[in-house]
C-alpha positions as CSV (number, residue, x, y, z in Angstrom):
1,X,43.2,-67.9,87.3
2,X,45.8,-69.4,85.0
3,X,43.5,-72.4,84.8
4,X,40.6,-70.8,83.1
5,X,42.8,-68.1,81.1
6,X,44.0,-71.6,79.8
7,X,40.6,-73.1,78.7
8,X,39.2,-69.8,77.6
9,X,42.1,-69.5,74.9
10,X,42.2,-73.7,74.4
11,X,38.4,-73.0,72.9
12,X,39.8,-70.3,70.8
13,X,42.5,-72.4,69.1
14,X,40.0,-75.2,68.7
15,X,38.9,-73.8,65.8
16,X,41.3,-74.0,62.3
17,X,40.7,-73.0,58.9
18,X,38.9,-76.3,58.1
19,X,36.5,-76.4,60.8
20,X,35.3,-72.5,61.1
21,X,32.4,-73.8,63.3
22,X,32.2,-76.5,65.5
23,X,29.1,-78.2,67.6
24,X,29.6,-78.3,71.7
25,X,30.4,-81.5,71.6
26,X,32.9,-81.0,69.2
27,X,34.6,-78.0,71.6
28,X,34.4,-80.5,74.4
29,X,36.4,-83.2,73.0
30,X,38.9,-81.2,71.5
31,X,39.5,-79.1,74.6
32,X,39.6,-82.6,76.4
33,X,36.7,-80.9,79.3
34,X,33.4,-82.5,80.3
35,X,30.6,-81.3,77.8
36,X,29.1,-79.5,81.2
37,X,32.0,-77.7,82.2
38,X,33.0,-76.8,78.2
39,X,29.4,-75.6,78.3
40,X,29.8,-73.2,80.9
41,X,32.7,-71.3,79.3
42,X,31.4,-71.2,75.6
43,X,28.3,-69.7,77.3
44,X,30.6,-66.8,78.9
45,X,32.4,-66.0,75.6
46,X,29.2,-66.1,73.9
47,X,28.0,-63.5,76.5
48,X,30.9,-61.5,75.8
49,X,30.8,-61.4,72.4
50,X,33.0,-63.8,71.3
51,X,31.6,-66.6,70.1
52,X,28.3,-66.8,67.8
53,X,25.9,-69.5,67.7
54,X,24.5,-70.1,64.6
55,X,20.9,-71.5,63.4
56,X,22.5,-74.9,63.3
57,X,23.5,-74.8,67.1
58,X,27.2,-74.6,65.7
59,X,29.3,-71.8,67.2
60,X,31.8,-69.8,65.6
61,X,34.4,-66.9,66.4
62,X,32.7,-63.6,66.3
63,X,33.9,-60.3,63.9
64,X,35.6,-59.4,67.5
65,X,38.6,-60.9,66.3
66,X,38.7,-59.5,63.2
67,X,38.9,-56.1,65.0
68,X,41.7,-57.2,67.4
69,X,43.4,-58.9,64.1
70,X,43.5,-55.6,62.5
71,X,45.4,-53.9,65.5
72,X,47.8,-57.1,65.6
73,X,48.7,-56.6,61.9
74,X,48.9,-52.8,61.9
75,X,51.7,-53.1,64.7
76,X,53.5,-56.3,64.9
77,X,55.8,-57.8,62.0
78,X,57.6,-60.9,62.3
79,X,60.5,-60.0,63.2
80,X,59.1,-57.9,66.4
81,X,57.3,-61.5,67.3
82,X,60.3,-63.6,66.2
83,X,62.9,-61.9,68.1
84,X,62.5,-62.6,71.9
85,X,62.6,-66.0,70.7
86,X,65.4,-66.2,68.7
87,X,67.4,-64.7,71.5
88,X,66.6,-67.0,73.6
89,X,67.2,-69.9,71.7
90,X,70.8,-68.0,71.1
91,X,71.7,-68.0,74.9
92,X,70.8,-71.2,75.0
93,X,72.4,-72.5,72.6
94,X,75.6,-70.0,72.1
95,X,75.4,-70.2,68.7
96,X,74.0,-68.1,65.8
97,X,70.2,-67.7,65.4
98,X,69.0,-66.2,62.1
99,X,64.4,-65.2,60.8
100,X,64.8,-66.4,57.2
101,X,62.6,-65.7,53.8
102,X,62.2,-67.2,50.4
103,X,61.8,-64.1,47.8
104,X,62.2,-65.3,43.9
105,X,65.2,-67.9,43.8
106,X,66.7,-66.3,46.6
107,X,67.0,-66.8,50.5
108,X,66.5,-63.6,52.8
109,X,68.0,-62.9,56.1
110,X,65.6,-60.9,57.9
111,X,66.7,-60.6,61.6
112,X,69.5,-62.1,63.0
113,X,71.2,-62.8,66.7
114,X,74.7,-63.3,67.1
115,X,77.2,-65.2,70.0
116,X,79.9,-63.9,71.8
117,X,81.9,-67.2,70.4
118,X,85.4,-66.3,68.4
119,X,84.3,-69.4,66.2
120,X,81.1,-68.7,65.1
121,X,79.0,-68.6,61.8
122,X,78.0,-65.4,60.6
123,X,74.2,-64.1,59.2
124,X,73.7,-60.4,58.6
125,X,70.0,-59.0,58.2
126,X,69.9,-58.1,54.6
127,X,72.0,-60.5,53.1
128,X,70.4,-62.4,49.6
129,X,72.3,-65.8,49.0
130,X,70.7,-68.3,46.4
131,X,68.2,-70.0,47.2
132,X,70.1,-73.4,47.1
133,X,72.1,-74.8,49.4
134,X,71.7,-75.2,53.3
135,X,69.4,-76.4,55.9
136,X,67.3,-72.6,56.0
137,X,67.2,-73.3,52.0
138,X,65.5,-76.2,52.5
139,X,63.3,-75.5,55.2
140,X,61.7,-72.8,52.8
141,X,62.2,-74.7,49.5
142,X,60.4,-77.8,51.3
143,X,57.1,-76.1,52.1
144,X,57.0,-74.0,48.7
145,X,53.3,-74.1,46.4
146,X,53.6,-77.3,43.4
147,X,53.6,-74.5,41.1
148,X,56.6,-72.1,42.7
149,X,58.5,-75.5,43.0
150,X,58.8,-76.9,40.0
151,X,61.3,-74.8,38.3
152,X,63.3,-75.1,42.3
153,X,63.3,-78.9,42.2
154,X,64.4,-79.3,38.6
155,X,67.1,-76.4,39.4
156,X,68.4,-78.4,42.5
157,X,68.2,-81.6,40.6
158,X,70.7,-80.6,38.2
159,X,73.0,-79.6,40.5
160,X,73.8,-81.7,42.9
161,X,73.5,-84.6,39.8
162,X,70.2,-86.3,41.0
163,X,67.0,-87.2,39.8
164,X,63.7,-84.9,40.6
165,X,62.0,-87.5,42.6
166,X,65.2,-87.6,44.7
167,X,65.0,-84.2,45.5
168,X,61.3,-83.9,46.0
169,X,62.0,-87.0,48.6
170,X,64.0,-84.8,50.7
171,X,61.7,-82.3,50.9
172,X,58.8,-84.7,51.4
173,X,61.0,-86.0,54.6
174,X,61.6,-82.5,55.8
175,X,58.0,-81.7,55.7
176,X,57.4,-85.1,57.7
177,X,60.6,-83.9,60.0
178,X,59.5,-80.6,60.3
179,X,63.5,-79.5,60.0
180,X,65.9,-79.5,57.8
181,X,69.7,-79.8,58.3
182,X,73.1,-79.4,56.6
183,X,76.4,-79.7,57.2
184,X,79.2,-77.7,55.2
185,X,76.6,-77.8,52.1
186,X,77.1,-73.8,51.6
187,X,80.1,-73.0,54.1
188,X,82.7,-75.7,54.5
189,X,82.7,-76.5,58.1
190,X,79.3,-74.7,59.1
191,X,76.4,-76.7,60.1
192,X,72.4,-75.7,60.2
193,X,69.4,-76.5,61.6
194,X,66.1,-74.9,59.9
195,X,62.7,-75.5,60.7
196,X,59.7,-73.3,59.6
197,X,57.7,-70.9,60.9
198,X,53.7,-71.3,60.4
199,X,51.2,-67.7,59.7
200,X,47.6,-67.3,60.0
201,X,47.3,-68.9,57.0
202,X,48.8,-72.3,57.7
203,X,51.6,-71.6,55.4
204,X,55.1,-71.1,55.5
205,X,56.7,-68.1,54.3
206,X,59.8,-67.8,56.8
207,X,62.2,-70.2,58.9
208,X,63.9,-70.0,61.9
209,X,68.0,-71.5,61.4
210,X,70.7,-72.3,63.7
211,X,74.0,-72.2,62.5
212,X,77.7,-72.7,63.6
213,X,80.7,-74.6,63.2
214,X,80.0,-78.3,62.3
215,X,82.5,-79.7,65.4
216,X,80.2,-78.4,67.9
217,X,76.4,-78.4,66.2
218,X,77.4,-82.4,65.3
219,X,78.3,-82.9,68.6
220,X,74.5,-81.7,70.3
221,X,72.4,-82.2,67.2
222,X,69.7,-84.1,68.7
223,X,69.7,-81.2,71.7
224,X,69.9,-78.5,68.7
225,X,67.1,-80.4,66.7
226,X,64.9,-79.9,69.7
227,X,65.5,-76.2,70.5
228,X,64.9,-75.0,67.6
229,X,61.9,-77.1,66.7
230,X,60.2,-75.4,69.9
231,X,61.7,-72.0,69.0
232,X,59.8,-72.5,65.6
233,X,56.1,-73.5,67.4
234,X,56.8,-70.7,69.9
235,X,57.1,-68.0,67.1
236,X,54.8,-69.9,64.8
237,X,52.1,-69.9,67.9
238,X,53.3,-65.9,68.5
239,X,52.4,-65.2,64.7
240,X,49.2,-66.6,64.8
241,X,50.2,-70.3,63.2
242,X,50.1,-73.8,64.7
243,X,52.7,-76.5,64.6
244,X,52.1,-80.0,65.9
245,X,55.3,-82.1,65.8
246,X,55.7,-85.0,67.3
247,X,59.1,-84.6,68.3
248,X,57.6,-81.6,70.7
249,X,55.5,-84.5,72.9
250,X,58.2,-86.8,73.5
């Protein structure tokens, strides 16, 4: 039952933004299934409504999900889909896991979860810091339009004493990455790892950060680097996005 649950829904997510329709063949190969068997179950959802063929023999999503879209948006924010997640990744991790924003030049804390620890770092939902320093900082500056950039980079530039192309070389790398981390940049002795969280519309308008003292994130980064990069798929996946990081295969 799993199985097919799985290839049913692997048929859905074969279609993206660029490619609104797609041929059989086309399904088949990126569902990884014999053209027979891929057959079959485009057949079903077309049956059921889901899936229209069109003139061309292409098939495409039907207004079905536009209907069950609407009833998505209507009652689930991100920080209802982002939560389970985040508190999971915080008993995992035992450290502080915070849903992040960009708004104007400033960073947003939209959710956060605590730990138990006596040494810990220390996010409350609400709080506006400049969008500046810090891994969460970076994680939203990095994935930013050319336009709503531009004034950032120059900003950052200036300030830490290097030249644009410097800074837009970090964020190229964090794009490549898919995370972004600090170490004491805004809090002396707090480290952070950030990595963004992907909508329906294949951009990126919040990030998921761990943060705590430096001693112990240095100490598991590669661990931490890992954790929250899934966290980040997970609520991406949850919010209707897709992330494909290599780092997530290996």
């Amino acid at each position: 039952m799993m199985r097919a649950v799985q290839r049913i829904l692997s048929v859905f997510e074969s279609f993206t933004t660029g490619k609104t329709s797609l041929t059989l063949h086309e399904i088949s190969n990126r569902i990884d299934l014999p053209k027979s068997t891929a057959f079959r179950i485009v057949q079903s959802l077309e049956k059921a409504g889901y899936l229209v063929r069109l003139e061309n023999q292409q098939y495409c999503l039907s207004f079905r999900f536009t209907r069950l879209a609407g009833l998505v948006g209507s009652t689930l924010g991100i920080r209802e889909v982002a939560r389970p997640v985040m508190t999971e990744l915080a008993k995992l991790t035992q450290e502080t896991v915070s849903l992040q924003m960009a708004k104007g030049d400033e960073r947003v804390c939209i959710d956060a979860v605590a730990t138990a620890s006596a040494l810990r770092s220390v996010s409350q939902p609400g709080e506006h810091v400049p969008l500046m320093d810090g891994a969460s900082s970076k994680a939203l500056l990095a994935y930013l339009t050319k336009q709503e950039a531009r004034p950032m980079v120059a900003r950052l530039a200036k300030a830490h004493k290097r030249t644009q192309a410097e800074t837009q070389a970090e964020f190229a790398a964090i794009r490549a990455n898919g995370y972004a981390v600090s170490h004491g940049e805004r809090v002396l002795g707090v480290s952070a790892i950030a990595a963004p969280i992907v909508g329906a519309d294949d951009q990126v308008h919040y990030c998921v950060s761990l943060a705590g003292p430096t001693v112990r994130v240095r100490s598991q980064q590669s661990k931490f680097v890992k954790l929250v990069l899934t966290a980040a798929a997970d609520i991406s996946s949850r919010y209707g996005g897709a992330v494909d990081n290599p780092q997530l295969r290996s």
